[in-house]
C-alpha positions in Angstrom: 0.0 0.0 0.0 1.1 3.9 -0.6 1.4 6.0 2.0 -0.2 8.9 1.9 1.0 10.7 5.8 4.1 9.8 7.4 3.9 11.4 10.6 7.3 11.1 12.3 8.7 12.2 16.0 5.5 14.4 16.4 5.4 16.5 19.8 2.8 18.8 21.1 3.9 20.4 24.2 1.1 23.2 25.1 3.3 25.9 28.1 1.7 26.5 31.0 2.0 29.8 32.2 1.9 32.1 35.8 -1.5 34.0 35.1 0.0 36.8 37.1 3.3 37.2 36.2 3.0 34.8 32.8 6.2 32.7 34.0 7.1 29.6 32.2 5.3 27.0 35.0 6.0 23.7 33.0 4.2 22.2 30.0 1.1 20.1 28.9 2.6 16.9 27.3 -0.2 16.6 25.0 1.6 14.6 22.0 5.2 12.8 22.7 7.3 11.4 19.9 4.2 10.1 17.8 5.1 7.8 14.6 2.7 6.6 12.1 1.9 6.0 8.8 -2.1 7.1 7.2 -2.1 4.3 3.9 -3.9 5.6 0.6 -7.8 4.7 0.7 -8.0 3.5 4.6 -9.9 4.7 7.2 -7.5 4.6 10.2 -9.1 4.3 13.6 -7.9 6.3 16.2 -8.9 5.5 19.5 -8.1 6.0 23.4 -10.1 8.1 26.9 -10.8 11.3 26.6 -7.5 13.8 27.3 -5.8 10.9 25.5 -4.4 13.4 22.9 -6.6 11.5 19.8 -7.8 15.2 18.4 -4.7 17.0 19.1 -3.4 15.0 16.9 -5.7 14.9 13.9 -5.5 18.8 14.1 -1.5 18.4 13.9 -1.7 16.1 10.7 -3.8 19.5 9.3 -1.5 22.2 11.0 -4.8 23.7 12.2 -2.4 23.7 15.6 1.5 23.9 15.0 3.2 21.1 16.6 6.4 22.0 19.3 8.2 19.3 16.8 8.2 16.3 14.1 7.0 16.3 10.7 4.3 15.8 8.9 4.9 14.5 5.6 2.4 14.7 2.5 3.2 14.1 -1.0 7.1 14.1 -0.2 6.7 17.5 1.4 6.7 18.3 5.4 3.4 20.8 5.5 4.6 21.5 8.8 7.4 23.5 7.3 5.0 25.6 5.0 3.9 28.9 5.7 0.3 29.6 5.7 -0.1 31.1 1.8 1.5 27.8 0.8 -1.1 25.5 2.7 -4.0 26.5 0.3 -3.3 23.9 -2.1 -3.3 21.4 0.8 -6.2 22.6 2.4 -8.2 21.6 -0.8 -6.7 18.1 -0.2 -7.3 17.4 3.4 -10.6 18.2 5.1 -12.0 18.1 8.8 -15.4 16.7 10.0 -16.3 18.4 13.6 -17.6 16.4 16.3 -20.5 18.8 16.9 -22.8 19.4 14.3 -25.0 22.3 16.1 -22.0 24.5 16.7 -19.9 23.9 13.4 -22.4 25.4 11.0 -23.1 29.3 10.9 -26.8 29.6 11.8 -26.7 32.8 9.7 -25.8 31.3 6.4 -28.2 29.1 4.2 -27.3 25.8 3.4 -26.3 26.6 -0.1 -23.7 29.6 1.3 -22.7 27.2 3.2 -21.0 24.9 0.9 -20.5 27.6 -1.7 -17.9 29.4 0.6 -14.7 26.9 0.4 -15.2 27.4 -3.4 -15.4 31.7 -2.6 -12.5 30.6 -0.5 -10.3 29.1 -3.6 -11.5 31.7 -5.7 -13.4 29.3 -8.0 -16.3 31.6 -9.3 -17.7 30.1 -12.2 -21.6 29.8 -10.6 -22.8 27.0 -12.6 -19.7 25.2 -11.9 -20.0 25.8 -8.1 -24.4 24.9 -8.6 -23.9 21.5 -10.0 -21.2 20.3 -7.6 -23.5 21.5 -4.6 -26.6 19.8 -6.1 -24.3 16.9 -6.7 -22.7 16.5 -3.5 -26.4 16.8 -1.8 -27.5 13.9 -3.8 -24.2 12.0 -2.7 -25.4 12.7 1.3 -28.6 11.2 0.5 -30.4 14.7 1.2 -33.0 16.6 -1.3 -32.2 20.0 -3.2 -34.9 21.8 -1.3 -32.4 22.1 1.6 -30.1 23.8 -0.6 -32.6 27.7 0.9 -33.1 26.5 4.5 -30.8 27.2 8.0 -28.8 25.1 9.8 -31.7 25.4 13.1 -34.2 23.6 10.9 -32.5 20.4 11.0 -31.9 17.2 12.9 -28.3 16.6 14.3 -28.2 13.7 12.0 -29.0 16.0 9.1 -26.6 18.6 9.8 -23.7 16.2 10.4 -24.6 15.3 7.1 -24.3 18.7 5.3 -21.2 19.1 7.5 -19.5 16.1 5.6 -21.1 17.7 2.5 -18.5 20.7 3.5 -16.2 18.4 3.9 -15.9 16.7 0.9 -17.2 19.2 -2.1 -13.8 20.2 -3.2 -12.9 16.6 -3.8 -10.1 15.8 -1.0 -8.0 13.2 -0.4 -7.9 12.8 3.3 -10.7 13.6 5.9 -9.8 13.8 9.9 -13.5 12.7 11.3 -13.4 14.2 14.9 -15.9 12.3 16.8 -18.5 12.9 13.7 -21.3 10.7 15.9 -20.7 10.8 19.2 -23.3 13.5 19.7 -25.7 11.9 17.9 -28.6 9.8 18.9 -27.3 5.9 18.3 -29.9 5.3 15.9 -29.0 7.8 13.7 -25.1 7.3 14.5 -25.1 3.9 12.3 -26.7 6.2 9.5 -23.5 8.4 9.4 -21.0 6.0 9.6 -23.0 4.1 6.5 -22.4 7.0 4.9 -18.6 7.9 5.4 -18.1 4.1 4.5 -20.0 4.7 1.0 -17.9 7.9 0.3 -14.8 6.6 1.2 -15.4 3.6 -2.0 -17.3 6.4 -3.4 -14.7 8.7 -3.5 -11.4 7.3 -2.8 -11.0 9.0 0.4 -8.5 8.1 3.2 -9.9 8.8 6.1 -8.6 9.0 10.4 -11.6 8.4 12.5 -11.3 9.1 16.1 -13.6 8.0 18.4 -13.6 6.8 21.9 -16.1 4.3 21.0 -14.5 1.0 20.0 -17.5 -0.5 18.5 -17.9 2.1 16.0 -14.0 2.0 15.2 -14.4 -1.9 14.9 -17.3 -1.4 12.4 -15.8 1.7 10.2 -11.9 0.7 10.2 -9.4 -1.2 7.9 -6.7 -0.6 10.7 -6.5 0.5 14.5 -4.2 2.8 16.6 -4.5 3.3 20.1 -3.5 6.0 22.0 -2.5 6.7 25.4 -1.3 9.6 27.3 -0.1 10.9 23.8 1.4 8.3 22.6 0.9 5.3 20.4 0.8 1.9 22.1 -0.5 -0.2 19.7 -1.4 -0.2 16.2 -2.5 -3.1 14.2 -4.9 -4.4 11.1 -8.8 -4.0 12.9 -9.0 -7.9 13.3 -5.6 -8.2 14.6 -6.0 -5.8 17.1 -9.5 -7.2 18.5 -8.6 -10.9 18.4 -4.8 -10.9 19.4 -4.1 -7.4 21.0 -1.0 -7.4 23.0 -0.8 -4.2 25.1 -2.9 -3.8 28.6 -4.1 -0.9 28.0 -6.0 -1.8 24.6 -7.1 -5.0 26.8 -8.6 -3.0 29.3 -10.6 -0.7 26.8 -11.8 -4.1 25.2 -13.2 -5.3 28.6 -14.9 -2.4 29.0 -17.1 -2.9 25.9 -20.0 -5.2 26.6 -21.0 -8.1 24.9 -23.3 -11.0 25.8 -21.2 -13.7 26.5 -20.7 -16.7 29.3 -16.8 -15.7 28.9 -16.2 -15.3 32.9 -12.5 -15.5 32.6 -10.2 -12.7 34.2 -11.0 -9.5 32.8 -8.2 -6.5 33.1 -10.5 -3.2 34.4 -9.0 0.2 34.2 -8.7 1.5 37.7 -7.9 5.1 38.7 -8.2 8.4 35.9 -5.6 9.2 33.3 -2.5 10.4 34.8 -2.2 14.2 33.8 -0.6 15.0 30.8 1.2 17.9 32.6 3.3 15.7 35.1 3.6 12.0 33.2 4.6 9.0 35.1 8.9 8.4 33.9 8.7 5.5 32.3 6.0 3.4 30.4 3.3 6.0 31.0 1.1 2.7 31.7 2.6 1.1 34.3 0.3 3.5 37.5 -2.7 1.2 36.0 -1.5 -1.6 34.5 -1.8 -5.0 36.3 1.4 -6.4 34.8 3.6 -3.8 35.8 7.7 -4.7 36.3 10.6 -3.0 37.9 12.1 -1.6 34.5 8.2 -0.2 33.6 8.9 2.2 36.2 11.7 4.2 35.1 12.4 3.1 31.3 10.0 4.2 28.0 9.8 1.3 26.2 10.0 1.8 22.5 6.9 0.9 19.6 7.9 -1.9 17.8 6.8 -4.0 15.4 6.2 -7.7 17.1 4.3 -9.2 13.4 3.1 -8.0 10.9 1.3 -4.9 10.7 1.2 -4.8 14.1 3.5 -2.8 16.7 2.9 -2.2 20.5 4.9 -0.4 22.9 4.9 -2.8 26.3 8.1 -4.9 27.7 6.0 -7.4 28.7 4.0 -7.8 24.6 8.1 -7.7 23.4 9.9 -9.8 26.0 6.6 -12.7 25.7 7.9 -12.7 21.9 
């Protein structure tokens, strides 16, 4: 497969500052050292808790934030280099779907303004261009033209997360960063959505990072899996890989945590404790405060993410020493 993102040595370290005197106080460890690679016409699942760094680093990718280090690299060019003039071009190509579709459409603006503005944006002007690609697009989110004159407040959440991935995709991009898209929808209508990314990616050839906290989704949508953890990698692996032979606690514990009907009453690893903060992480494997299997050397060395098979790296002792 090509790769279309290698993200390499990736760091996001927010300063926290004195609100009196604005002296340096320490920093937010938010991404540390993150390494992956986003494959042409996948839909990589991202997945970890909440504060685990997961939409820090989709906005990285799209240097909507500017990382403290790494690179970034698309089309045999580090975008994290470019100024922002020379990110147009790349703008067109990669595309972000919000989380929340009440607050990430302008309740002033008609739905057809609404997708007419990226091509305002890029200076396309040609109006019966820009008319057939909105009519077409609506078709291709299963919606009717009659929505084209109506506001954002007149819809279901399931509706305007659908107009929001209209947005997303009428310039034609390559790459999408879905942030969340479902999570605050009702379930019944989250199935709908995720239908319909998996239509446009074949559709359209998209390659796609979903992050999500919600593992059954990311089962159902993905070709691969990452997990994240205190803003880092630990494991990443093909989607059936990952569920039937995971190797790192931490993605065991998450997989406990999602029910199922089964008489399986074997030992089940539960997550005890919260998420250690990002702005003082444990030294060492930033697992080892909640992880059962804990040794000495978890305590003071980082273990490194390596590949164990296949397609499939984890970063635990324990995964590599078993091997």
């Amino acid at each position: 497969m090509k790769k279309l993102f290698e993200i390499k040595n990736l760091n996001m370290h927010y300063p926290v500052v004195d609100g009196l005197l604005g002296n340096l106080k320490g920093y937010v460890y938010a991404l540390n050292n993150v390494d992956l690679d986003i494959y042409e016409n996948e839909i990589l699942g991202l997945v970890g808790e909440s504060g685990s760094g997961k939409s820090t680093l989709g906005n990285c990718i799209l240097k909507l934030l500017n990382p403290t280090s790494g690179e970034v690299i698309f089309e045999n060019e580090n975008i994290l280099s470019k100024k922002k003039k020379e990110l147009k071009d790349f703008r067109k190509k990669a595309q972000l779907i919000f989380q929340n579709p009440y607050m990430s459409l302008n309740p002033r603006m008609k739905i057809y303004d609404i997708l007419k503005e990226p091509f305002i944006i890029n200076g396309i002007k040609d109006k019966k261009i820009i008319e057939d690609k909105i009519k077409k697009i609506i078709n291709l989110i299963c919606m009717q033209e009659e929505v084209l004159n109506r506001y954002p407040h007149e819809f279901s959440g399931g509706q305007r997360q659908r107009i929001a991935i209209a947005r997303a995709i009428i310039l034609n991009p390559q790459f999408i960063v879905a942030d969340e898209p479902v999570s605050a929808l009702d379930v019944s209508i989250q199935a709908q959505i995720i239908n319909l990314l998996i239509d446009l990616k074949e559709h359209l050839n998209l390659t796609m990072l979903f992050i999500s906290h919600d593992l059954s989704v990311i089962k159902f949508i993905s070709d691969r899996i990452a997990v994240m953890y205190l803003g880092e990698i630990v494991e990443i692996a093909d989607k059936n890989e990952l569920f039937n032979n995971h190797k790192h606690p931490y993605t065991e514990a998450l997989l406990n945590a999602v029910p199922v009907i089964s008489e399986d009453k074997g030992k089940k690893i539960i997550l005890s404790g919260d998420l250690p903060s990002p702005q003082n992480p444990p030294k060492g494997c930033k697992f080892h405060t909640r992880c059962p299997y804990v040794m000495d050397k978890c305590k003071c060395n980082q273990p490194e993410l390596k590949e164990i098979s296949e397609n499939h790296k984890v970063r635990c002792f324990l995964a590599q020493e078993i091997l």
